[in-house]
C-alpha positions as CSV (number, residue, x, y, z in Angstrom):
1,X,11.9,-18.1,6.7
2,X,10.9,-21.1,8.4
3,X,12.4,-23.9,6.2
4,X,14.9,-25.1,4.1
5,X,16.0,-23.5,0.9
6,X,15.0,-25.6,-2.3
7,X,18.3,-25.0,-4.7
8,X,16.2,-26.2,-7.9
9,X,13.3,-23.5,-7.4
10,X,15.1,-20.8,-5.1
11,X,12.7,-20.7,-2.2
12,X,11.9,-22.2,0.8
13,X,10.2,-25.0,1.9
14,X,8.8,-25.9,4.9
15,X,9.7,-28.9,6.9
16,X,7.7,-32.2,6.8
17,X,8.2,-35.5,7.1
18,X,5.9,-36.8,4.6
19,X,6.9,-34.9,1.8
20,X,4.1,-33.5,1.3
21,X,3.2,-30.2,-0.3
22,X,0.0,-29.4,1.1
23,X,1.2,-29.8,4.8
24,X,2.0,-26.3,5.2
25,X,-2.0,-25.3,4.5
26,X,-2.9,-27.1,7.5
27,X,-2.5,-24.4,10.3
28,X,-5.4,-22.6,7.7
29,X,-2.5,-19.7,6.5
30,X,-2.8,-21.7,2.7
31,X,-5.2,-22.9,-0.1
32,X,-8.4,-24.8,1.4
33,X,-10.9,-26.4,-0.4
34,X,-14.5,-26.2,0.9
35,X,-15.8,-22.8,1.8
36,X,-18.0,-21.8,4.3
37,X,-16.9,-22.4,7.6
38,X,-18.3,-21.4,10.9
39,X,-20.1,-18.2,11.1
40,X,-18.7,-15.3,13.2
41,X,-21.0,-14.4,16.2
42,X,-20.7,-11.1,17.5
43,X,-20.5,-11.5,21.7
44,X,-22.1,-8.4,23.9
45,X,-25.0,-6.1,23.4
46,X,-25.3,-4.7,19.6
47,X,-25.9,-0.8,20.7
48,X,-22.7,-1.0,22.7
49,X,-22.0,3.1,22.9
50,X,-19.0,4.5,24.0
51,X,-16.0,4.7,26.5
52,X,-17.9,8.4,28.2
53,X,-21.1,6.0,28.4
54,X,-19.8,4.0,31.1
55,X,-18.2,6.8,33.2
56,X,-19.1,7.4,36.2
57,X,-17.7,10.1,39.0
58,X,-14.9,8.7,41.3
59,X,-13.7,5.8,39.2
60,X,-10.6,4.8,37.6
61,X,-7.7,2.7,36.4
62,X,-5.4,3.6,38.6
63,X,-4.6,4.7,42.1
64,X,-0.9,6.7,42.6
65,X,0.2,6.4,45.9
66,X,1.3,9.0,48.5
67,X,4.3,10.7,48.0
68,X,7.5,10.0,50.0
69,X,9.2,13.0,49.1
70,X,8.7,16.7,49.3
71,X,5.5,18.4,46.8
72,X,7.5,20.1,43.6
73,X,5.1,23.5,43.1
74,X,3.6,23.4,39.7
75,X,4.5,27.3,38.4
76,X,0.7,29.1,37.7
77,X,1.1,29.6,33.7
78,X,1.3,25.6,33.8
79,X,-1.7,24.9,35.9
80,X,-5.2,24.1,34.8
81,X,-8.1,26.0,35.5
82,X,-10.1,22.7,35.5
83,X,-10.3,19.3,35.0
84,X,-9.6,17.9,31.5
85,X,-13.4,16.1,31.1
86,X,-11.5,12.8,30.5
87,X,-14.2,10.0,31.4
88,X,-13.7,8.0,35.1
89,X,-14.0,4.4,34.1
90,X,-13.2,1.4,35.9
91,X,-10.1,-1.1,34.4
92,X,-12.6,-3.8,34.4
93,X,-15.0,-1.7,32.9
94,X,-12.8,-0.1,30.4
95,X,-11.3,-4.1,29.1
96,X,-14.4,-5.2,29.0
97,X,-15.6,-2.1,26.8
98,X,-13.0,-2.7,24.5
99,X,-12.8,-6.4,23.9
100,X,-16.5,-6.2,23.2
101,X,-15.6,-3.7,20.4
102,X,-13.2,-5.7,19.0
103,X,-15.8,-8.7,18.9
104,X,-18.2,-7.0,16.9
105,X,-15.6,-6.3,14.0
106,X,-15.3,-8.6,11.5
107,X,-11.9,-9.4,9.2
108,X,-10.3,-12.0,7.1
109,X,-8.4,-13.3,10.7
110,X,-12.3,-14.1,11.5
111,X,-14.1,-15.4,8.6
112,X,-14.4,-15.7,5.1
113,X,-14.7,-12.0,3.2
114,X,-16.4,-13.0,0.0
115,X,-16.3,-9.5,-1.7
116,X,-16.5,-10.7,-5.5
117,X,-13.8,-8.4,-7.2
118,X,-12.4,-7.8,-4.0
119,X,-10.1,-11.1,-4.0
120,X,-9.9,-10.5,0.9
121,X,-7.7,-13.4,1.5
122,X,-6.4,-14.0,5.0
123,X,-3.2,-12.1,5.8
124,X,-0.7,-14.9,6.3
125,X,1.3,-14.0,9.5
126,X,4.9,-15.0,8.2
127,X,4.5,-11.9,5.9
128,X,3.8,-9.7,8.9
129,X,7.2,-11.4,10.6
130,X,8.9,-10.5,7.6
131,X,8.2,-7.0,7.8
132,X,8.9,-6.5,11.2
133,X,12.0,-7.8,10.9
134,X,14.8,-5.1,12.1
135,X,16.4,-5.3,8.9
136,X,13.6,-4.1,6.8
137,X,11.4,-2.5,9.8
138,X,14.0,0.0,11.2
139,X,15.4,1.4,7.3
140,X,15.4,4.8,6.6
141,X,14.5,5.7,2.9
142,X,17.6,8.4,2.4
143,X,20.2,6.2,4.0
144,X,23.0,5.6,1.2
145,X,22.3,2.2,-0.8
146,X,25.6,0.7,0.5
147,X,24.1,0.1,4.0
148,X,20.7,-1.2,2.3
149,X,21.9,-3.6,0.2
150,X,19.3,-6.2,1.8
151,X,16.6,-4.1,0.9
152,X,17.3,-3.2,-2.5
153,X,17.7,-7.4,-3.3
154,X,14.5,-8.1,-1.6
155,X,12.9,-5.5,-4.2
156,X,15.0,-6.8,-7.1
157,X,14.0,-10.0,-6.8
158,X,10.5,-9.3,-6.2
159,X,10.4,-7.4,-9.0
160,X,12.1,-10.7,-11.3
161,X,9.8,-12.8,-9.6
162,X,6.3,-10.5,-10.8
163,X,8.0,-10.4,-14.3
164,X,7.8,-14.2,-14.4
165,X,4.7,-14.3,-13.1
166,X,3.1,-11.7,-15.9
167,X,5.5,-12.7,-18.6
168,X,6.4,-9.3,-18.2
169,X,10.7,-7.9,-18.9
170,X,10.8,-5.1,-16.4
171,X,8.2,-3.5,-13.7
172,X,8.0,-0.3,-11.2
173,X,7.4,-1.0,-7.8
174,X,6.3,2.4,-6.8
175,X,2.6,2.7,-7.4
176,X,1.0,2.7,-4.0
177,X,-2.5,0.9,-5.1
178,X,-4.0,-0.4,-7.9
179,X,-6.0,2.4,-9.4
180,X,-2.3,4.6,-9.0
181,X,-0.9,1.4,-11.0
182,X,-3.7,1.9,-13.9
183,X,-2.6,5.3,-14.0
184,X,0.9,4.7,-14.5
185,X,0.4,2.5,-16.7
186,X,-1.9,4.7,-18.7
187,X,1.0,7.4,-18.7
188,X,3.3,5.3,-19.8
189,X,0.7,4.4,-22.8
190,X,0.6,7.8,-23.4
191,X,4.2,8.6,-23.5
192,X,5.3,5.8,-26.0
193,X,2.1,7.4,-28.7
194,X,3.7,10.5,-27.8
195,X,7.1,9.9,-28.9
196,X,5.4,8.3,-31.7
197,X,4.2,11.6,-32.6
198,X,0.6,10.6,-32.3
199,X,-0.4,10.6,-28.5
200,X,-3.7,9.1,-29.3
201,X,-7.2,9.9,-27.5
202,X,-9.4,7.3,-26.4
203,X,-9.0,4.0,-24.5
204,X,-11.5,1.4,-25.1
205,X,-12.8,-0.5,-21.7
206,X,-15.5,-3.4,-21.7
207,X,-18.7,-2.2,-20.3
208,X,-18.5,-4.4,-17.5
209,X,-15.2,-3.3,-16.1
210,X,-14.3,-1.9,-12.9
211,X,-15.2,2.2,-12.2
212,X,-11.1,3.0,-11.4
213,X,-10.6,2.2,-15.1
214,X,-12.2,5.2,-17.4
215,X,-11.8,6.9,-13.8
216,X,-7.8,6.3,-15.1
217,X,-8.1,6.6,-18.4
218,X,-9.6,9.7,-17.9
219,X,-6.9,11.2,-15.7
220,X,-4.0,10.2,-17.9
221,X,-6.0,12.4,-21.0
222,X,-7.9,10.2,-22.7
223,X,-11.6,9.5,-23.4
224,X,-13.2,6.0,-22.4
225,X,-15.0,4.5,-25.1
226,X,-16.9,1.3,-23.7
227,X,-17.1,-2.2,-25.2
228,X,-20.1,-4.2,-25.3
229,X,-20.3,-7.8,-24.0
230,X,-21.7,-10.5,-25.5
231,X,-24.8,-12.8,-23.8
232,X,-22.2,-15.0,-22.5
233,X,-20.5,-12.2,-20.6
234,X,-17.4,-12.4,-22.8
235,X,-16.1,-8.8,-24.8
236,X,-18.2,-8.9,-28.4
237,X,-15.1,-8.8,-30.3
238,X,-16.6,-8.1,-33.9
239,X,-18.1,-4.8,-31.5
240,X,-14.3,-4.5,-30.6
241,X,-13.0,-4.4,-34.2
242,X,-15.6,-2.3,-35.2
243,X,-14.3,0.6,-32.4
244,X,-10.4,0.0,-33.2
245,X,-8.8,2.8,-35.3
246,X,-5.5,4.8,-35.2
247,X,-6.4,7.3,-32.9
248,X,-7.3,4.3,-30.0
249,X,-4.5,4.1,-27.7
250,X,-5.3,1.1,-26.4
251,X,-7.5,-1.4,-24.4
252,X,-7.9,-2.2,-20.7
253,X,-8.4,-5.8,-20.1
254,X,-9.0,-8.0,-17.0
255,X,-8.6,-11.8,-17.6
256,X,-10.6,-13.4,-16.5
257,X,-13.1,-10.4,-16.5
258,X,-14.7,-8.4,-14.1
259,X,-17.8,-11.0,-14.6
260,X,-14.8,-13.5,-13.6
261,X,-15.1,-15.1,-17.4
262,X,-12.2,-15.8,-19.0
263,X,-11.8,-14.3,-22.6
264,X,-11.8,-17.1,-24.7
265,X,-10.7,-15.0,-27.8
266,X,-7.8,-13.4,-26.0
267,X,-5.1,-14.1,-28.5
268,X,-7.8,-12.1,-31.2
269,X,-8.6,-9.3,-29.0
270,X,-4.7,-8.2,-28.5
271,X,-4.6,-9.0,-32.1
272,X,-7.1,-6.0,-33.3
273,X,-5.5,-3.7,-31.2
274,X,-1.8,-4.1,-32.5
275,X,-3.1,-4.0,-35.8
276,X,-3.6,-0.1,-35.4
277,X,-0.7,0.4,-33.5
278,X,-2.6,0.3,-29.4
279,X,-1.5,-1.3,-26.9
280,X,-3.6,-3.7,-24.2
281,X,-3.3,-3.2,-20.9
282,X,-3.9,-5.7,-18.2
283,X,-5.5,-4.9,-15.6
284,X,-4.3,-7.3,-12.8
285,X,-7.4,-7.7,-10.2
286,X,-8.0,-11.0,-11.2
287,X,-4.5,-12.6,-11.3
288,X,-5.4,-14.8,-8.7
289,X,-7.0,-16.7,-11.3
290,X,-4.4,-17.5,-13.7
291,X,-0.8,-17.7,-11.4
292,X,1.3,-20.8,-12.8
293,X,-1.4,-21.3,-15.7
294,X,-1.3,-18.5,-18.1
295,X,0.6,-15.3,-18.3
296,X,-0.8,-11.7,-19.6
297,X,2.6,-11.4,-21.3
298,X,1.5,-14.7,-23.3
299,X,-1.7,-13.6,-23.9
300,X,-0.4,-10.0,-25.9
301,X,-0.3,-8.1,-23.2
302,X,2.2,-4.9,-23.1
303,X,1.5,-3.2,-19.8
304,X,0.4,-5.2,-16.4
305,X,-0.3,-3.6,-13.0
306,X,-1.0,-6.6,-10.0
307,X,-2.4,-5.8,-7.2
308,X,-0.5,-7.4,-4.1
309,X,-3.2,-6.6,-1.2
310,X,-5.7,-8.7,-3.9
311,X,-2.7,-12.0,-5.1
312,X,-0.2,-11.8,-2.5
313,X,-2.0,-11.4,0.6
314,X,-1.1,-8.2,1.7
315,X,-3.2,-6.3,3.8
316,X,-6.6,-4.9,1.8
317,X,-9.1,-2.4,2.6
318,X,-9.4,0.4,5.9
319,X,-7.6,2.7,3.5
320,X,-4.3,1.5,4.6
321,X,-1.1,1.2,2.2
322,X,-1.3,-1.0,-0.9
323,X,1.1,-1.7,-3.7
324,X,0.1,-1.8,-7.3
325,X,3.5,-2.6,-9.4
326,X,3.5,-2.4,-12.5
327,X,5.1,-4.3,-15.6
328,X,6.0,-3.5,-19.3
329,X,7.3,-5.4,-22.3
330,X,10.8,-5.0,-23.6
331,X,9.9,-1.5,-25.9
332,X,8.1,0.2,-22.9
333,X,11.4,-0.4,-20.3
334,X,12.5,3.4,-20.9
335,X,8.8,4.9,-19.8
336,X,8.9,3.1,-16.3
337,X,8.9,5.5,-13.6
338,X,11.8,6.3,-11.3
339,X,14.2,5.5,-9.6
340,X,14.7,1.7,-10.2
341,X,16.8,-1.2,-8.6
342,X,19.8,-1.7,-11.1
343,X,22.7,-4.4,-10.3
344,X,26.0,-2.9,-11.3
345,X,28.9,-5.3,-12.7
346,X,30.6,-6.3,-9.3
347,X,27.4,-7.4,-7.9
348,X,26.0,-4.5,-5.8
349,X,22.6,-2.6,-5.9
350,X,21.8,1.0,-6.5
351,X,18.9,3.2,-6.7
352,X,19.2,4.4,-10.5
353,X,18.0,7.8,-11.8
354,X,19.1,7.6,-15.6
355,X,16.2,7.0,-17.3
356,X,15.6,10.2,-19.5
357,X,12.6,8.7,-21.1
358,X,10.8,8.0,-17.8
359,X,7.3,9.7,-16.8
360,X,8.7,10.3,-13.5
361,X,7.9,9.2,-10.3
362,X,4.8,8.0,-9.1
363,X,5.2,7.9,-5.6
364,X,7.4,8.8,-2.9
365,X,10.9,7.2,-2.4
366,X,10.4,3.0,-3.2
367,X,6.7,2.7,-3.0
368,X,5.2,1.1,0.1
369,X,8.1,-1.0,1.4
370,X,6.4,-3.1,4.0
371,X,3.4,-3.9,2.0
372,X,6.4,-5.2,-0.8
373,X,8.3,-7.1,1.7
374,X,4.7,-9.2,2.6
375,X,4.5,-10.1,-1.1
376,X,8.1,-10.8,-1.2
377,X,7.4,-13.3,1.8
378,X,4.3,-14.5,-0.1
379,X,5.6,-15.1,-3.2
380,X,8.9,-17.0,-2.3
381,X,6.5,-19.3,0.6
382,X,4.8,-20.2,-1.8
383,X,7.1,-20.8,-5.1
384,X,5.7,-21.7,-8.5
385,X,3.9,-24.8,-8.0
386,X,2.6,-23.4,-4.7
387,X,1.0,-20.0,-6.6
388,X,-0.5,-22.4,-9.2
389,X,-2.2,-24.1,-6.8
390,X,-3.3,-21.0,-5.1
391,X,-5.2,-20.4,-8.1
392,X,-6.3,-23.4,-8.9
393,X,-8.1,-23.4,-5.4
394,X,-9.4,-20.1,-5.7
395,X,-10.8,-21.6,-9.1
396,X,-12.1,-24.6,-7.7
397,X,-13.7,-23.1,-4.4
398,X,-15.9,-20.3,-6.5
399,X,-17.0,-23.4,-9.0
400,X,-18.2,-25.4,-5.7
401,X,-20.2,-22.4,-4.4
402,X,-21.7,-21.0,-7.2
403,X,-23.3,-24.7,-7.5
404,X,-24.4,-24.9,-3.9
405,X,-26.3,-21.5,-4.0
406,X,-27.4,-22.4,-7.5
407,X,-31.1,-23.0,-6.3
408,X,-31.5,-19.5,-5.1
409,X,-29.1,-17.3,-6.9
410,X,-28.5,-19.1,-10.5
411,X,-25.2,-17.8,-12.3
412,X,-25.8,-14.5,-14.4
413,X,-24.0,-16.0,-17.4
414,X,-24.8,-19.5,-17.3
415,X,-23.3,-20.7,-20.3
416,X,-19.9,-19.6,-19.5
417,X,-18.0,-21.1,-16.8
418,X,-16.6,-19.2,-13.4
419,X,-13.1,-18.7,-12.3
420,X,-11.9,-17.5,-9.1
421,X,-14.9,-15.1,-8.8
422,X,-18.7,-15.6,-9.9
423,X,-21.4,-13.2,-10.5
424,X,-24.7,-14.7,-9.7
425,X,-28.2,-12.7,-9.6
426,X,-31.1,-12.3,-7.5
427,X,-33.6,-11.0,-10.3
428,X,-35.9,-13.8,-9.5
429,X,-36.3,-13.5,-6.3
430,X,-36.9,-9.9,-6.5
431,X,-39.8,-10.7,-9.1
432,X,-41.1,-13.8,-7.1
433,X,-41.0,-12.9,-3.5
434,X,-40.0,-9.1,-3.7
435,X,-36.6,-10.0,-1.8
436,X,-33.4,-7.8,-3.5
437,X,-29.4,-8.4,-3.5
438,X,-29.0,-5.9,-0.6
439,X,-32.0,-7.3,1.7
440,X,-30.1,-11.0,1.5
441,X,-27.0,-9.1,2.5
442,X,-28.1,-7.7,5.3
443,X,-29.8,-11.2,6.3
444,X,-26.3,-12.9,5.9
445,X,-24.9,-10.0,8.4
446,X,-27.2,-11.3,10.9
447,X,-26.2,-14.8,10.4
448,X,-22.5,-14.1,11.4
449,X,-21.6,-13.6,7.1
450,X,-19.9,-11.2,5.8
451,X,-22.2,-10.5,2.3
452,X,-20.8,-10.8,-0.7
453,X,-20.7,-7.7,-3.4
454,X,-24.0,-6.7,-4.2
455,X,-25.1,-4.6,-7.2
456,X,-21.7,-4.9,-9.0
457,X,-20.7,-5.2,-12.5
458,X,-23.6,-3.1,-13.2
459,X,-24.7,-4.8,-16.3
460,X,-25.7,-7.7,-14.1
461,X,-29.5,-7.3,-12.3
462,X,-29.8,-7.8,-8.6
463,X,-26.1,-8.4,-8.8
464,X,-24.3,-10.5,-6.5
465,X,-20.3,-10.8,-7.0
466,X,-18.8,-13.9,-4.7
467,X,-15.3,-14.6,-4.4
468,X,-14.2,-17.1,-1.9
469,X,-11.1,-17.1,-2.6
470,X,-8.4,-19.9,-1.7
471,X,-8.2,-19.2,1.9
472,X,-11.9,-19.5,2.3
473,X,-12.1,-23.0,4.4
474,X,-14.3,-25.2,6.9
475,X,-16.9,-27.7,7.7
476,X,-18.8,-29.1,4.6
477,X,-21.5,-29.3,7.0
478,X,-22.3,-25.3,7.5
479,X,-26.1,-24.7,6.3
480,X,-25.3,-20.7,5.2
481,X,-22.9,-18.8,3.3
482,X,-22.4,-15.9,2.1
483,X,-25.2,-16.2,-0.5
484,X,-27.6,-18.0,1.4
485,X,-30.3,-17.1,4.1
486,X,-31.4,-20.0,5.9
487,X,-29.8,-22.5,3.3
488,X,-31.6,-23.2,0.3
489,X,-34.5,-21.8,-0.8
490,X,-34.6,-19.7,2.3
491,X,-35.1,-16.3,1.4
492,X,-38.1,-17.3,-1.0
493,X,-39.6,-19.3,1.6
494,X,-39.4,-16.6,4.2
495,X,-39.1,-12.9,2.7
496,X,-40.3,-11.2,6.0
497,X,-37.1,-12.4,7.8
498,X,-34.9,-11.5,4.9
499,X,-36.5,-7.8,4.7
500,X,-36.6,-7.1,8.8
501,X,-32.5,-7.5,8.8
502,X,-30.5,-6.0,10.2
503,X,-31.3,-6.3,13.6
504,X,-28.2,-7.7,15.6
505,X,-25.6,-6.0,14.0
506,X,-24.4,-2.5,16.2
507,X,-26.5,0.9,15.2
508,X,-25.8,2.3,12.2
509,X,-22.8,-0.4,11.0
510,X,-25.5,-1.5,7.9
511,X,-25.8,2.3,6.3
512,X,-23.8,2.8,3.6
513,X,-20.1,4.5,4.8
514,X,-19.7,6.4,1.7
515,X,-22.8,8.7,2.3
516,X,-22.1,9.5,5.8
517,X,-24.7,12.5,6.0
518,X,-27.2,9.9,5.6
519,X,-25.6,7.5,8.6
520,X,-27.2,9.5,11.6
521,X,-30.7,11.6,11.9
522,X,-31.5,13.1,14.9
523,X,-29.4,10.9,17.0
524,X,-30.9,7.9,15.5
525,X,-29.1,5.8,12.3
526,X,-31.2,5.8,9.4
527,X,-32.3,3.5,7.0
528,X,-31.8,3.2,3.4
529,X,-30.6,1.2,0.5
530,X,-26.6,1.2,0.2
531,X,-25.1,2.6,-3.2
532,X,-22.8,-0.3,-4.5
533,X,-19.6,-1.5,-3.5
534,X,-16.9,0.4,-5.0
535,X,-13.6,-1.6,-3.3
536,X,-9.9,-1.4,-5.0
């Protein structure tokens, strides 16, 4: 991997001659404090169309030569009747074309991808290495485990080193995402009450958690019941206590919060729920917040799903693979799905089966193998002091923002104190100068931003959700961000410009994906406010 091995922490360092830890963030792959950097700028025309628009009769890529050697007759079934309408385009033409496409996409390998709840770090491209490495890349998932030996290691130690990490005794790897990792963890809920002899019926979930979890709750057979949140943003807990009774399975949890609060009165909240025999489940979204500091498994957790693509760096978002493993306490080991990595007495590995008390599997053969190598390569780069200082990073870059947009966009909860993720709220601009959450995210698009989650948690008005995270880098000097307009005070100074956006981003890119018969009217994209971000 780069380095040399570290006998007293089991990972790998990398090389330098000062000694000094935070030389390997240099290149920008690491933790970084300060957070805006230099906005993206999208190069070419913004109503660049497509390839078939720049065709024109007679041109093309290519030229073949004439033929040396005697015409092979094409037999008649085989021949067309007319040409396949593919367009003529230049190669300049066609390069150009493309490259200006790529420019006007925007990614974590271009800026910083605040998406509060989202946790878009930049993709680190040793993990990528890592996965494309023969070994791992060119594995078939049926070959017998004696010639996979390498494999299986790489997913039994991953899975030791999340257990450490969550405080956790055993974990699946096989959940594919996190919202598939709720949902195994919610079966596995439901079989322990099961062979109880009491499955149970309702899961309680704060009423500012995220949508996948009643949407989970609900699909492993149970009814959500919400809990209310105090002013400070924290779960009421006397409102908690109140709810709690033998039939509640159990509680889904994120700590810090969806609001990115930490629960102060953690150790009281998994309390009341073991008192009537539930069991809290951790929902892992905001890990990032706590690795090295605090584990769930500390706090009274019993169940924990992480999600790598959101702590590990893995590649998030374009629907691609995910991986959302999950781990239980000591009582809940037999429940885990299968089949699982065992070690047998002479040293080797083995895809295991014998689990009769298992829910099954989850997901087809290991899980998402390269997205669990990436996390591998993550989580052993880093090592334990590194992942503590990823989080306290991600910690400290959220605090410095949410004070250097404080003029504009005040904290929701101000009496309670951000983590890795802050939830601040344009309410009073809306009721000063009529500007909204989604008209200054489509005025940060313009300025090269991507916008931060707007109308999300849903108990927060004019919501904006901002997570830097602790790849978010660059010059102290930058005068926008991904809350601001034109710096502060900005959008209330000027509402016209903030209402006109967006103007220089391509046709159509503003309108809302996920209602697509809305994007395009009459050849023309049309306008509209944008339902809120739902990302997992």
């Amino acid at each position: 991997m780069g380095g040399r091995r570290d006998p007293d922490r089991g990972r790998y360092r990398t090389q330098d001659a000062t000694g000094d830890r935070r030389a390997r963030h240099r290149d920008g792959g690491g933790p970084g404090l300060v957070i805006l950097g230099a906005p993206v700028r999208r190069q070419g025309p913004p109503g660049e169309g497509t390839v078939r628009d720049l065709a024109q009769p007679g041109r093309a890529a290519w030229s073949f030569p004439d033929l040396d050697v005697e015409p092979t007759e094409v037999p008649e079934a085989h021949r067309r009747r007319q040409a396949p309408g593919l367009p003529e385009v230049a190669e300049r033409d066609l390069v150009r074309h493309y490259t200006r496409l790529s420019q006007m996409n925007y990614g974590v390998d271009t800026g910083i991808y605040p998406l509060g709840s989202c946790s878009m770090k930049y993709n680190p491209k040793l993990a990528e290495v890592a996965a494309a490495a023969p070994g791992f890349a060119r594995l078939h998932p049926l070959q017998p485990d004696g010639t996979a030996q390498g494999a299986l290691e790489m997913l039994w130690r991953l899975e030791a080193a999340l257990c450490e990490i969550t405080g956790m005794t055993r974990a699946t790897l096989q959940p594919p995402a996190g919202a598939c990792g709720e949902l195994t963890g919610l079966l596995i809920m439901r079989a322990h009450h099961t062979e109880l002899g009491n499955p149970r019926s309702t899961v309680l979930i704060p009423d500012s958690a995220h949508g996948t979890n009643p949407a989970s709750a609900r699909l492993g057979g149970y009814r959500a019941v919400p809990v209310p949140s105090t002013p400070r943003g924290l779960v009421d807990v006397d409102a908690l206590a109140g709810l709690v009774n033998e039939d509640v399975a159990g509680l889904m949890l994120t700590n810090p919060n969806t609001l990115g609060l930490f629960e102060e009165d953690i150790a009281r909240i998994t309390t009341i729920v073991h008192d009537v025999g539930g069991l809290v489940y951790y929902d892992g979204a905001n890990l990032n917040a706590i690795m090295g500091r605090s584990r769930p498994g500390d706090m009274g957790f019993d169940i924990v799903h992480i999600n790598t693509h959101k702590t590990f760096a893995t590649p998030h978002g374009g629907g691609g693979p995910g991986a959302g493993p999950v781990g239980v306490v000591e009582h809940l080991v037999p429940y885990l799905p299968v089949p699982r990595v065992q070690r047998d007495p002479d040293g080797t590995l083995r895809m295991s089966e014998d689990a009769p008390r298992s829910i099954g599997r989850m997901h087809g053969f290991h899980g998402n193998f390269g997205v669990l190598v990436r996390a591998y390569a993550y989580v052993f780069f880093h090592g334990s002091d590194g992942l503590q200082e990823v989080s306290e990073l991600a910690v400290l870059n959220a605090n410095y923002l949410a004070s250097a947009i404080a003029e504009d966009f005040p904290l929701a909860y101000p009496d309670s104190r951000p983590m890795h993720e802050f939830v601040a709220t344009a309410a009073g601009l809306e009721r000063d100068a009529g500007v909204r959450a989604m008209d200054v995210a489509k005025r940060v698009i313009d300025l090269g931003y991507h916008p931060s989650t707007v109308y999300f948690p849903l108990v927060v008005e004019e919501a904006m959700m901002v997570e830097p995270t602790e790849t978010a880098s660059g010059s102290p000097g930058a005068q926008s961000g991904p809350g601001t307009t034109e710096g502060p005070g900005g959008s209330a100074a000027r509402p016209l410009r903030v209402h006109l956006p967006p103007r220089l981003t391509p046709p159509g890119a503003s309108v809302p994906a996920r209602s697509p018969a809305d994007r395009v009217r009459g050849g023309r994209p049309r306008s509209g406010r944008a339902a809120p971000r739902r990302n997992r």
